[in-house]
PyMOL CGO cylinders between C-alpha atoms (Angstrom):
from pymol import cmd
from pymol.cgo import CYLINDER

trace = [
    CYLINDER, -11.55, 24.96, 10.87, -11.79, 27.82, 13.39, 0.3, 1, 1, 1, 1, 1, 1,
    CYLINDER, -11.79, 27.82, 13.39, -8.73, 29.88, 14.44, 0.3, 1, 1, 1, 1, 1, 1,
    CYLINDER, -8.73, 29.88, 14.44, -9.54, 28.71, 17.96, 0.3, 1, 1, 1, 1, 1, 1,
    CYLINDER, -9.54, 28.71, 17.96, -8.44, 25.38, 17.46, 0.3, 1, 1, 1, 1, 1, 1,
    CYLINDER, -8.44, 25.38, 17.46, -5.92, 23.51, 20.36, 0.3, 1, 1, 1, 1, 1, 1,
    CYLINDER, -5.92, 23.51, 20.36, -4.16, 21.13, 20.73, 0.3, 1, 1, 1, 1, 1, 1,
    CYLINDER, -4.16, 21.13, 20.73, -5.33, 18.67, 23.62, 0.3, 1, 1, 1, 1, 1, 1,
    CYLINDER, -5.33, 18.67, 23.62, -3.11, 19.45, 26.41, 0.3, 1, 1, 1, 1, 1, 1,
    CYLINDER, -3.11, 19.45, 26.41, -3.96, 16.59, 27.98, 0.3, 1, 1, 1, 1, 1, 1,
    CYLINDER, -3.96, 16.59, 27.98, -2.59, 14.58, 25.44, 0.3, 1, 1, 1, 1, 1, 1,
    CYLINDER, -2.59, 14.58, 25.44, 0.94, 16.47, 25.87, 0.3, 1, 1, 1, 1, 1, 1,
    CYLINDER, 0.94, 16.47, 25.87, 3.79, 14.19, 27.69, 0.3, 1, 1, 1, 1, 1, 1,
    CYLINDER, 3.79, 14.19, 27.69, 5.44, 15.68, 30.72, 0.3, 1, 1, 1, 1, 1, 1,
    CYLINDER, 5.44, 15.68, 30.72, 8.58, 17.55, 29.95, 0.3, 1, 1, 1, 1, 1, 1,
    CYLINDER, 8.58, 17.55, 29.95, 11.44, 15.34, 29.74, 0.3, 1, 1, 1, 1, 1, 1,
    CYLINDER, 11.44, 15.34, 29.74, 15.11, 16.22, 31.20, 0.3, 1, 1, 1, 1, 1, 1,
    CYLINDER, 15.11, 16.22, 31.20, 17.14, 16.67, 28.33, 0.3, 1, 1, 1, 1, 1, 1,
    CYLINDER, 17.14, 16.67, 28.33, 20.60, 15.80, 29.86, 0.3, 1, 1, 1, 1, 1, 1,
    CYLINDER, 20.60, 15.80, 29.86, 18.96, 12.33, 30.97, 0.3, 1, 1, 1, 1, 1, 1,
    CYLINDER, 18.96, 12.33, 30.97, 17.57, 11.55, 28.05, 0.3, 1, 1, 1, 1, 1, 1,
    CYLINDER, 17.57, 11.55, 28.05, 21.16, 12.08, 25.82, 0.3, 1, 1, 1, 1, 1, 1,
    CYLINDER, 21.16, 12.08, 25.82, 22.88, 9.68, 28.49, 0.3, 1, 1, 1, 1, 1, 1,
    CYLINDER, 22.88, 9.68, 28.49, 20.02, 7.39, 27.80, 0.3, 1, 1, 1, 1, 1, 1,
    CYLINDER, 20.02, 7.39, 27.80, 20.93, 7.20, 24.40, 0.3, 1, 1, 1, 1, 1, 1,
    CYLINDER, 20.93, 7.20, 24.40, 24.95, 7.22, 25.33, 0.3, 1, 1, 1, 1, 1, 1,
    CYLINDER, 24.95, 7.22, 25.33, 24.26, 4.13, 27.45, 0.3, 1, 1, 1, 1, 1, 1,
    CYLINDER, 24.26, 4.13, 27.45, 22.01, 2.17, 25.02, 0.3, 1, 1, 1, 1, 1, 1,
    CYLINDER, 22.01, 2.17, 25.02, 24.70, 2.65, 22.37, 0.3, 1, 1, 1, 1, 1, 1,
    CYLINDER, 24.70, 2.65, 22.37, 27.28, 1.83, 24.65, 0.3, 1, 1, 1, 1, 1, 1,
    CYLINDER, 27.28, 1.83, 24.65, 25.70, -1.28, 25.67, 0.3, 1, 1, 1, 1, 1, 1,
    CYLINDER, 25.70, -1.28, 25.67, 25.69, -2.30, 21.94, 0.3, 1, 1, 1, 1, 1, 1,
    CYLINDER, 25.69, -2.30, 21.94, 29.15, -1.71, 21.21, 0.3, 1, 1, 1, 1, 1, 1,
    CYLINDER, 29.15, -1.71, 21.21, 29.89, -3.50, 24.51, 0.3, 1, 1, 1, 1, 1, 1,
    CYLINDER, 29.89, -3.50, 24.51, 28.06, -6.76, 22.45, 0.3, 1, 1, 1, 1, 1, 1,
    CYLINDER, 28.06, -6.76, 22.45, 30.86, -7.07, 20.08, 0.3, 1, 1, 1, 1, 1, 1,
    CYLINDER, 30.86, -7.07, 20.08, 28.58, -6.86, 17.29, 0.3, 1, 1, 1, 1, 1, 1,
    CYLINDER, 28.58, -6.86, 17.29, 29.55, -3.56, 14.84, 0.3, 1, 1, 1, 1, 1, 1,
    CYLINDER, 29.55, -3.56, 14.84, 27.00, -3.92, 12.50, 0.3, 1, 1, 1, 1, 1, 1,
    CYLINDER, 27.00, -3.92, 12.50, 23.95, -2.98, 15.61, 0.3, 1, 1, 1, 1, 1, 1,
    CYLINDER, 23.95, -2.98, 15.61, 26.11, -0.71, 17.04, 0.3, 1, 1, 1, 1, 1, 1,
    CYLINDER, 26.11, -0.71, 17.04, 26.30, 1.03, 13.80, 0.3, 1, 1, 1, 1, 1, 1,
    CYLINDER, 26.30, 1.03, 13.80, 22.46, 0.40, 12.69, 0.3, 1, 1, 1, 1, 1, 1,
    CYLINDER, 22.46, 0.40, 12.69, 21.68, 1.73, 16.33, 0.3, 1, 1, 1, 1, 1, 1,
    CYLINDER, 21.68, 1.73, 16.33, 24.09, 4.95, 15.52, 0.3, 1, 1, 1, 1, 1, 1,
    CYLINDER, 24.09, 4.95, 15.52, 21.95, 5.41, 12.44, 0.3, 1, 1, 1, 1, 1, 1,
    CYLINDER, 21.95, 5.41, 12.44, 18.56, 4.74, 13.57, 0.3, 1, 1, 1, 1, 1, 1,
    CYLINDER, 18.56, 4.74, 13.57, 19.77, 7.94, 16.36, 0.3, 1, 1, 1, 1, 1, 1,
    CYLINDER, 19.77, 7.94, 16.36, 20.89, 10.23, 13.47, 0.3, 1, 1, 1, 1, 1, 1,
    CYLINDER, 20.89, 10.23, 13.47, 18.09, 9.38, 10.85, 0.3, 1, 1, 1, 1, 1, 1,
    CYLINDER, 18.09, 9.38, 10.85, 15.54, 10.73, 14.39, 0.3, 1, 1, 1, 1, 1, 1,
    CYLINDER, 15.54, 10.73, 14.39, 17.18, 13.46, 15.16, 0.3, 1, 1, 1, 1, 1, 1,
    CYLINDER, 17.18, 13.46, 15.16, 16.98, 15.02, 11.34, 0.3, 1, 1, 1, 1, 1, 1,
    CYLINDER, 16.98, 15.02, 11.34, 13.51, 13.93, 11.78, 0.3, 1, 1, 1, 1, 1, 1,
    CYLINDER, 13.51, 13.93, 11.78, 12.38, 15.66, 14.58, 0.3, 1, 1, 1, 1, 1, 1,
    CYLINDER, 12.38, 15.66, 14.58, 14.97, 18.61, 13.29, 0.3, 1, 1, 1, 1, 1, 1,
    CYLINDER, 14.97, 18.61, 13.29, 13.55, 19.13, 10.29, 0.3, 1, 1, 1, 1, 1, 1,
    CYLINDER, 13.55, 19.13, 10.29, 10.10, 19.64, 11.86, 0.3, 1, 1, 1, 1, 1, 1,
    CYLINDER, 10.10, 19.64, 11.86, 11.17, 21.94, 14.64, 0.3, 1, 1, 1, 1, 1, 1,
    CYLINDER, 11.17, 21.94, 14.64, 12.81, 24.08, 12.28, 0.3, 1, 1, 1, 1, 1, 1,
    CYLINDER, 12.81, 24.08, 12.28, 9.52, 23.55, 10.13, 0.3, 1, 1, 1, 1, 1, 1,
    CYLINDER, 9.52, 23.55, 10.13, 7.09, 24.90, 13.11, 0.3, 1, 1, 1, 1, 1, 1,
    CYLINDER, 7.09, 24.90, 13.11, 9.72, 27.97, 13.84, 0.3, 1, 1, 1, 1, 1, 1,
    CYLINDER, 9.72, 27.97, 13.84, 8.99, 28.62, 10.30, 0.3, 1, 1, 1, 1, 1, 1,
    CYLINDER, 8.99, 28.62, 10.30, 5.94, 28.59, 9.49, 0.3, 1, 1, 1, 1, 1, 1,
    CYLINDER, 5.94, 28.59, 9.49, 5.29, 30.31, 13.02, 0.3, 1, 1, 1, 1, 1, 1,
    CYLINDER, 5.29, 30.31, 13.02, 7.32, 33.62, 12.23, 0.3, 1, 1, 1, 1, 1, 1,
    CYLINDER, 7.32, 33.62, 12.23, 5.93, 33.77, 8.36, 0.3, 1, 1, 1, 1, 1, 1,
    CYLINDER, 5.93, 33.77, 8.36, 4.66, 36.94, 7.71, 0.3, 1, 1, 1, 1, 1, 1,
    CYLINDER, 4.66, 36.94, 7.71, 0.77, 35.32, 6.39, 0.3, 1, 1, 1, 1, 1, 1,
    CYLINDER, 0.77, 35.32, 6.39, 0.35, 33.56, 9.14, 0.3, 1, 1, 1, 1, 1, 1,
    CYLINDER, 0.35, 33.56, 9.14, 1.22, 36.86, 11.49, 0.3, 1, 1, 1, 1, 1, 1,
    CYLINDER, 1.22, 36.86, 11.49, -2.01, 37.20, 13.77, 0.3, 1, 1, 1, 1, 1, 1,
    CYLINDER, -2.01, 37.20, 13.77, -3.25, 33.78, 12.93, 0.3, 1, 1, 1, 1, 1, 1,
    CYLINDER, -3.25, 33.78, 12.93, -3.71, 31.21, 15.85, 0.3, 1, 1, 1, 1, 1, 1,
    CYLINDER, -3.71, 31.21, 15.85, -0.20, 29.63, 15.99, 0.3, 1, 1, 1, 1, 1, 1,
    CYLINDER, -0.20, 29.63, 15.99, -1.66, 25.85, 15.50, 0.3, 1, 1, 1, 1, 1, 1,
    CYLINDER, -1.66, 25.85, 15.50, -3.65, 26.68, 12.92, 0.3, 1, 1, 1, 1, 1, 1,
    CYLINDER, -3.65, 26.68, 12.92, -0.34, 27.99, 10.89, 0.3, 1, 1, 1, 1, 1, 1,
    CYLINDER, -0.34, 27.99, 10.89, 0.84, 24.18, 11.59, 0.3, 1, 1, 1, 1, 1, 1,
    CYLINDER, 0.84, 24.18, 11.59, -1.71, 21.62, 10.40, 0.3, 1, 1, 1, 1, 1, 1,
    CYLINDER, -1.71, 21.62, 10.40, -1.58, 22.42, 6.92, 0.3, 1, 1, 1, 1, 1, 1,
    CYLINDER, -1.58, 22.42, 6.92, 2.34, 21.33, 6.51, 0.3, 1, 1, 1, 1, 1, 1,
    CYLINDER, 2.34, 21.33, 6.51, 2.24, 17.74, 5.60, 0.3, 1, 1, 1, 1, 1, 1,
    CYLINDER, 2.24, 17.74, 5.60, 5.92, 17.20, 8.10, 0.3, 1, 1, 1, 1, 1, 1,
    CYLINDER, 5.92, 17.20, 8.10, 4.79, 19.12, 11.25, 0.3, 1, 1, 1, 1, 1, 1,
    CYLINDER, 4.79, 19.12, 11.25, 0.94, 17.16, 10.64, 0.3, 1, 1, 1, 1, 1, 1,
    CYLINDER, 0.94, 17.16, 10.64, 3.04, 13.80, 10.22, 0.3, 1, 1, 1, 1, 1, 1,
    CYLINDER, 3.04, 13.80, 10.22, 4.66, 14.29, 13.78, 0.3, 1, 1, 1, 1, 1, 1,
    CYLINDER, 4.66, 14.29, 13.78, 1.32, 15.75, 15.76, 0.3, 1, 1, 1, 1, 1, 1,
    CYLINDER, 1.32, 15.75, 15.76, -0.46, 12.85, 14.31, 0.3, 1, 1, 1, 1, 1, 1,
    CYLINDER, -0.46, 12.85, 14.31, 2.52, 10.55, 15.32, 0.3, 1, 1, 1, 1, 1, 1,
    CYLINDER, 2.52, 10.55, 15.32, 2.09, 11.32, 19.16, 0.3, 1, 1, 1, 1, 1, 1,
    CYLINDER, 2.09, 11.32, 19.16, -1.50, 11.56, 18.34, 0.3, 1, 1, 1, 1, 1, 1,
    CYLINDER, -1.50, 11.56, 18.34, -2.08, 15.59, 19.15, 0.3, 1, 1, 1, 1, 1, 1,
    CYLINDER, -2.08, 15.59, 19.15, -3.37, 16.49, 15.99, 0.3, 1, 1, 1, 1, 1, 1,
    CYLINDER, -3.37, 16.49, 15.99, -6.46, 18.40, 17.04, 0.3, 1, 1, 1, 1, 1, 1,
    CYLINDER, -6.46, 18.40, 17.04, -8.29, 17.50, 13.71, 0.3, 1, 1, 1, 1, 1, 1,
    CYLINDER, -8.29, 17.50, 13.71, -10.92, 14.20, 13.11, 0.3, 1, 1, 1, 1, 1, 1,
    CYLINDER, -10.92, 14.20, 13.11, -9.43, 11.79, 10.42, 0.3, 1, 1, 1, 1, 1, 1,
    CYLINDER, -9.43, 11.79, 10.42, -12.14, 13.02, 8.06, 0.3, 1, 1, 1, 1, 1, 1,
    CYLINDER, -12.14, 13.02, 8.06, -10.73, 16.73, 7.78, 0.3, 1, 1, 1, 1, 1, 1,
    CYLINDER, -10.73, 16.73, 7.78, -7.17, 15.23, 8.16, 0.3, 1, 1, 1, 1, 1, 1,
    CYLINDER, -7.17, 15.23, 8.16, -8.01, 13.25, 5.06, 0.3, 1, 1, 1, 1, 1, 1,
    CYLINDER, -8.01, 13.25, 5.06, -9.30, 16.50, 3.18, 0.3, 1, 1, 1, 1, 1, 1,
    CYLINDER, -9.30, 16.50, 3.18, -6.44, 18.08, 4.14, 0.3, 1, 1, 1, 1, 1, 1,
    CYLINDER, -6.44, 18.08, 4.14, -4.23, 15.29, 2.07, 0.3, 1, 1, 1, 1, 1, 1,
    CYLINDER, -4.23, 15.29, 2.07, -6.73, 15.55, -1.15, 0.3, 1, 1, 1, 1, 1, 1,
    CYLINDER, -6.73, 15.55, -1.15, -6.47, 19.44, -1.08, 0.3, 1, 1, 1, 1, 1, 1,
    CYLINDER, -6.47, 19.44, -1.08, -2.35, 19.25, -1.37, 0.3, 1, 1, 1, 1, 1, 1,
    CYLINDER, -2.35, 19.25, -1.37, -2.84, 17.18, -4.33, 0.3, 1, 1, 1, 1, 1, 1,
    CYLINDER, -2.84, 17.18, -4.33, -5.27, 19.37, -5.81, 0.3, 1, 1, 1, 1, 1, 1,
    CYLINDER, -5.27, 19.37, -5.81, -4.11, 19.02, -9.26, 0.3, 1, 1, 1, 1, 1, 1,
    CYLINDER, -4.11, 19.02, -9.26, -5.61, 15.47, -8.98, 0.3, 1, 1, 1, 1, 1, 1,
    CYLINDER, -5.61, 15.47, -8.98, -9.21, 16.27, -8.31, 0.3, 1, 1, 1, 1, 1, 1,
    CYLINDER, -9.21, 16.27, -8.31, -9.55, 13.59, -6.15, 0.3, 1, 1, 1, 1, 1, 1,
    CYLINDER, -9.55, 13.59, -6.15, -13.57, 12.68, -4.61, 0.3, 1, 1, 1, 1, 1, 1,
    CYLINDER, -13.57, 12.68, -4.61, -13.53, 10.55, -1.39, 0.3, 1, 1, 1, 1, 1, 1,
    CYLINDER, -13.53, 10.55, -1.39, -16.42, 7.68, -1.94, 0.3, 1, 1, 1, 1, 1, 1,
    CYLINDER, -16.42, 7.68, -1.94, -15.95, 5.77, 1.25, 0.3, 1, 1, 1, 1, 1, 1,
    CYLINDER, -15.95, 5.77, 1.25, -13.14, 4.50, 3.59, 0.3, 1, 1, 1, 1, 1, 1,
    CYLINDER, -13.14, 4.50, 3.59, -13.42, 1.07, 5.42, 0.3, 1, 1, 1, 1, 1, 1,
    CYLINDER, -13.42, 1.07, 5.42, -12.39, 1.45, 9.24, 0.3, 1, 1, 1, 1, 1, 1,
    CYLINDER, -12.39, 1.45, 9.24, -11.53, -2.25, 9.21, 0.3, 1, 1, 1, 1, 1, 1,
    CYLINDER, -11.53, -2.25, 9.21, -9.28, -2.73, 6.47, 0.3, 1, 1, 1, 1, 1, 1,
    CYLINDER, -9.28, -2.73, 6.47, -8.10, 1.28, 6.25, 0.3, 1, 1, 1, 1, 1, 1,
    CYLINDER, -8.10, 1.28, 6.25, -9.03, 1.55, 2.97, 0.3, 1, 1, 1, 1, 1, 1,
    CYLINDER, -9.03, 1.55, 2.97, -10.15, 4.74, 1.26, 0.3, 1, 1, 1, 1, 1, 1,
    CYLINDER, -10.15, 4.74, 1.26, -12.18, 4.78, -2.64, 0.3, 1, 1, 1, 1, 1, 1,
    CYLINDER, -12.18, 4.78, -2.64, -11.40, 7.72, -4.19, 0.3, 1, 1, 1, 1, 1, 1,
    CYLINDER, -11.40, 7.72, -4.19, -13.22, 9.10, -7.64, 0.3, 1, 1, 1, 1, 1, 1,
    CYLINDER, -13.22, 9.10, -7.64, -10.81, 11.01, -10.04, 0.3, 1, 1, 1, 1, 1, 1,
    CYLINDER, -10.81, 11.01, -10.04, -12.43, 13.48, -12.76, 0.3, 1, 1, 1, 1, 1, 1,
    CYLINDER, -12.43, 13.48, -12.76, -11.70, 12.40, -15.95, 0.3, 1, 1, 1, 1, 1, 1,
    CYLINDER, -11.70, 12.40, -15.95, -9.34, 15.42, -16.08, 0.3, 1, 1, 1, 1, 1, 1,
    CYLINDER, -9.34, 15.42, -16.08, -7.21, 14.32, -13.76, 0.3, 1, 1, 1, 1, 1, 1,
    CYLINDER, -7.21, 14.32, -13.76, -6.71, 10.69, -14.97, 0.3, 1, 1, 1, 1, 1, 1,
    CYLINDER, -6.71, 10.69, -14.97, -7.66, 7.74, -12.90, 0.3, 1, 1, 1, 1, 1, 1,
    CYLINDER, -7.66, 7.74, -12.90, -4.09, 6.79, -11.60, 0.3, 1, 1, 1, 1, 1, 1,
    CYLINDER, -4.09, 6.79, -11.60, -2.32, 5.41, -14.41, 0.3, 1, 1, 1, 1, 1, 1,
    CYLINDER, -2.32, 5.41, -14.41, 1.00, 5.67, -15.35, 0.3, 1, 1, 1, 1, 1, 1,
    CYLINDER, 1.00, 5.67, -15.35, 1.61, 9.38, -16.99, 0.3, 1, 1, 1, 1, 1, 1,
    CYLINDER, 1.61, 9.38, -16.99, 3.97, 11.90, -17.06, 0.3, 1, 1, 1, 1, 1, 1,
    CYLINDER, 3.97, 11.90, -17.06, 4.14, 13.02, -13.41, 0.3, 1, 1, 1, 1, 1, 1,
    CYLINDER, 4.14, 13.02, -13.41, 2.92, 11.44, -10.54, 0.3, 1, 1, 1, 1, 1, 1,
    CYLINDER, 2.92, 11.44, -10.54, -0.12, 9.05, -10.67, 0.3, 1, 1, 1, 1, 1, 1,
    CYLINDER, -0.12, 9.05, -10.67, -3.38, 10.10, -8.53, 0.3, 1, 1, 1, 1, 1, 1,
    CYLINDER, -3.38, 10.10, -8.53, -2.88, 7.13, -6.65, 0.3, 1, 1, 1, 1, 1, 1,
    CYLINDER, -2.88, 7.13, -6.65, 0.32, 7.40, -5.25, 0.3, 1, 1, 1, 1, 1, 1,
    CYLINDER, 0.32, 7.40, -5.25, 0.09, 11.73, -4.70, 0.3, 1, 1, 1, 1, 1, 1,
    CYLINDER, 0.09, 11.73, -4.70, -2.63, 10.60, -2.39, 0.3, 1, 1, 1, 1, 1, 1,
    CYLINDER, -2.63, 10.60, -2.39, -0.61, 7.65, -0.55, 0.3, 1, 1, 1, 1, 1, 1,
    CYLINDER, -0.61, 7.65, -0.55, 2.41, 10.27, 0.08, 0.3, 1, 1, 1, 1, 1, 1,
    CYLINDER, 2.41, 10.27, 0.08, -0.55, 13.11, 1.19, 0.3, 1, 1, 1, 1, 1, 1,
    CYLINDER, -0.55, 13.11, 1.19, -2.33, 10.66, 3.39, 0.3, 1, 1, 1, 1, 1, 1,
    CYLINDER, -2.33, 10.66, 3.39, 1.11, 9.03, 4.83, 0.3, 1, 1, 1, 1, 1, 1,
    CYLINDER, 1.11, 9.03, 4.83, 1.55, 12.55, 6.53, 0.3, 1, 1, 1, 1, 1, 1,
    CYLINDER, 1.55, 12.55, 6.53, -2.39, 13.40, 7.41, 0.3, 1, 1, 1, 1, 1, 1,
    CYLINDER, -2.39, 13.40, 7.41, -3.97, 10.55, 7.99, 0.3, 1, 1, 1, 1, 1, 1,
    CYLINDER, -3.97, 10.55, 7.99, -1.78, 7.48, 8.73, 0.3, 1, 1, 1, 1, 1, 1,
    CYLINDER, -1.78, 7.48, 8.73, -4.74, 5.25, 9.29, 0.3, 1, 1, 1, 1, 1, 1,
    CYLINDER, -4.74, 5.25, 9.29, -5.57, 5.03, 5.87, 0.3, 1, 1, 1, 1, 1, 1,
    CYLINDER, -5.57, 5.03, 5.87, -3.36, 1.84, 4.46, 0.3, 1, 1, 1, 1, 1, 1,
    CYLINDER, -3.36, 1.84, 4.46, -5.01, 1.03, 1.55, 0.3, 1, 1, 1, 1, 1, 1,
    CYLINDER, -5.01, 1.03, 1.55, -5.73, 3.87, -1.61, 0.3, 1, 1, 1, 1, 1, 1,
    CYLINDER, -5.73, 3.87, -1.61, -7.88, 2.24, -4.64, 0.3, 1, 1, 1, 1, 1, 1,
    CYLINDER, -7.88, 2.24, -4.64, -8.76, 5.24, -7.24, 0.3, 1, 1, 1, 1, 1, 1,
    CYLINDER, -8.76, 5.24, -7.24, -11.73, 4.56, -9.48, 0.3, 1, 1, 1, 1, 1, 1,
    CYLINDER, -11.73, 4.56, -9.48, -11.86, 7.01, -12.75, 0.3, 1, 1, 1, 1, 1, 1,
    CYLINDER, -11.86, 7.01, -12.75, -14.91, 9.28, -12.85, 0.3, 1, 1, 1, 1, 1, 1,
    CYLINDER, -14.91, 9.28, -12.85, -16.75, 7.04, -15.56, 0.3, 1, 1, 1, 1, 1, 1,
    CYLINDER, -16.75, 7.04, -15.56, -16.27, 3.99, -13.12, 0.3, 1, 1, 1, 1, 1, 1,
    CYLINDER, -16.27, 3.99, -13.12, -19.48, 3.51, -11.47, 0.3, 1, 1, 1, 1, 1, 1,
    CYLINDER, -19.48, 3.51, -11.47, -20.31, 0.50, -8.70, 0.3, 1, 1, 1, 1, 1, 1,
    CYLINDER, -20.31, 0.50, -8.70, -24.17, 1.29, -10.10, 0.3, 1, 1, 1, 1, 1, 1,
    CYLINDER, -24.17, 1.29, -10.10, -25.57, -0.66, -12.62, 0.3, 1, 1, 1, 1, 1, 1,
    CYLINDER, -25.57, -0.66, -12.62, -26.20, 1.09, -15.75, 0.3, 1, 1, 1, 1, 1, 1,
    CYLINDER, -26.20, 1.09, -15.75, -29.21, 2.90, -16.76, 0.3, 1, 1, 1, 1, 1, 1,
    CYLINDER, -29.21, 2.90, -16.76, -30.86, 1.41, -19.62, 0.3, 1, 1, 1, 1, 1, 1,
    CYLINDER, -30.86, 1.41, -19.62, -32.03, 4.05, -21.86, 0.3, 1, 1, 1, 1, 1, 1,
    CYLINDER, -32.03, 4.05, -21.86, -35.47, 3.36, -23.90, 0.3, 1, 1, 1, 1, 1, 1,
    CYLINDER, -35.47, 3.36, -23.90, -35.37, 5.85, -26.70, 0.3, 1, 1, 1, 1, 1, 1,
    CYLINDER, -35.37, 5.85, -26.70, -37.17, 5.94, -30.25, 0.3, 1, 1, 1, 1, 1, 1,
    CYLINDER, -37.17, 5.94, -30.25, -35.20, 3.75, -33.02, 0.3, 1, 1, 1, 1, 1, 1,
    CYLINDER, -35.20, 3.75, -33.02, -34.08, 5.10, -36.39, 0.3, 1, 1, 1, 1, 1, 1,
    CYLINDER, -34.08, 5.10, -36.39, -37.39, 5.29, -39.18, 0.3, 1, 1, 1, 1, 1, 1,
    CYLINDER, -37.39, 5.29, -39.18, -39.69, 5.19, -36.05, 0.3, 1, 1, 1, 1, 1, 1,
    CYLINDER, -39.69, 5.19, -36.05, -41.75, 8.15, -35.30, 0.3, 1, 1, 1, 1, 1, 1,
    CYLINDER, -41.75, 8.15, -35.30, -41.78, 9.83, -32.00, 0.3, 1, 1, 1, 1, 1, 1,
    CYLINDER, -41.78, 9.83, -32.00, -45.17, 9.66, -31.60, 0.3, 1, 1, 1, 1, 1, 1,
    CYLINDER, -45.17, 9.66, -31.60, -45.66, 5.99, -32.95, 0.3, 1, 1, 1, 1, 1, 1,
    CYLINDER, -45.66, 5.99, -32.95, -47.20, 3.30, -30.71, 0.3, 1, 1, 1, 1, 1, 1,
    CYLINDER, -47.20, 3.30, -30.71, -45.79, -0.44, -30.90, 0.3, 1, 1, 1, 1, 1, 1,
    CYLINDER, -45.79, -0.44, -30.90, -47.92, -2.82, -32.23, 0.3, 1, 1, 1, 1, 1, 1,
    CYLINDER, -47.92, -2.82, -32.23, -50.11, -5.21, -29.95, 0.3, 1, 1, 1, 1, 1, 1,
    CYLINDER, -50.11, -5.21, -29.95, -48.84, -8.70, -29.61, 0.3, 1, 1, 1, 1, 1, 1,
    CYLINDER, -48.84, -8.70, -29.61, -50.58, -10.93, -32.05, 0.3, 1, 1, 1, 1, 1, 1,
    CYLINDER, -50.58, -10.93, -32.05, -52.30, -13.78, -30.25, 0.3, 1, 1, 1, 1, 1, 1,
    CYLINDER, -52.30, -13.78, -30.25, -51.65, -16.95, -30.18, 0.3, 1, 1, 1, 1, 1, 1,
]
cmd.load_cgo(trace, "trace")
């Protein structure tokens, strides 16, 4: 990726009044408790709280990452699209400036340990085949966490679009196999076979 990359301006919302928007969310809540119902009003209440540490957390995410001393003379967005929370929100409000297929590189290289291969991802199911070296084990259960799901929790964050993660071991192969024709024990290597006897 090249330090000049941007995010699409165009694809930025209008700036939005903060006062109004807080007395939005008063009223809404208000309107709630005015139902007589305290188990909304108290879902709503945390639905609020569980967004705001959200979108918290990744503010105080980008102010980090921005004033890091490595990423001093860097181009500021590249600094951000490597962090799996600040690429989960751009991707949310769709201003990730990366294609899904570096988004989804991005994912495998977090969970490098894994050594995971991309075969081929189906745009109309979401599902991505993924080849794991022998090393890394093909997903099962193991101490640690599986292939499989260190690429679900990668791609969650990157690449959202991907809903379905199948992980084939290394010495899986959707080929058929090669038969091998090779000299048989007590046979010499340069022997011929013998002709068919004729009927």
């Amino acid at each position: 990726m090249s330090a000049g990359t941007t995010i699409d301006a165009t694809k930025v919302t209008q700036a939005v009044d903060v006062v109004q928007t807080g007395r939005r969310i008063e009223d809404v809540l208000d309107r709630l408790a005015a139902t007589g119902d305290p188990a909304a009003h108290a879902a709503a209440e945390e639905l609020v709280q569980a967004l705001m540490d959200f979108y918290g957390a990744g503010l105080a995410r980008m102010l980090q990452l921005l004033s890091a001393p490595e990423n001093r003379g860097a181009a500021p967005v590249t600094a951000l699209l490597g962090d799996e929370l600040v690429a989960g929100l751009l991707v949310l409000h769709d201003l990730h400036p990366e294609d899904r297929t570096t988004r989804i590189a991005r994912a495998l290289d977090s969970v490098g340990e894994h050594d995971l291969e991309v075969l081929d991802f189906d745009e109309s199911t979401g599902t991505l085949r993924l080849r794991a070296a022998a090393a890394a084990g093909c997903g099962c259960a193991g101490g640690g966490t599986t292939a499989q799901q260190a690429a679900e929790d990668a791609l969650a964050c990157f690449a959202p679009e991907v809903t379905v993660v199948e992980v084939q071991s290394a010495g899986t192969s959707r080929e058929p196999a090669l038969l091998q024709i090779g000299v048989g024990p007590g046979t010499r290597a340069g022997a011929r076979p013998a002709p068919a006897k004729t009927p």
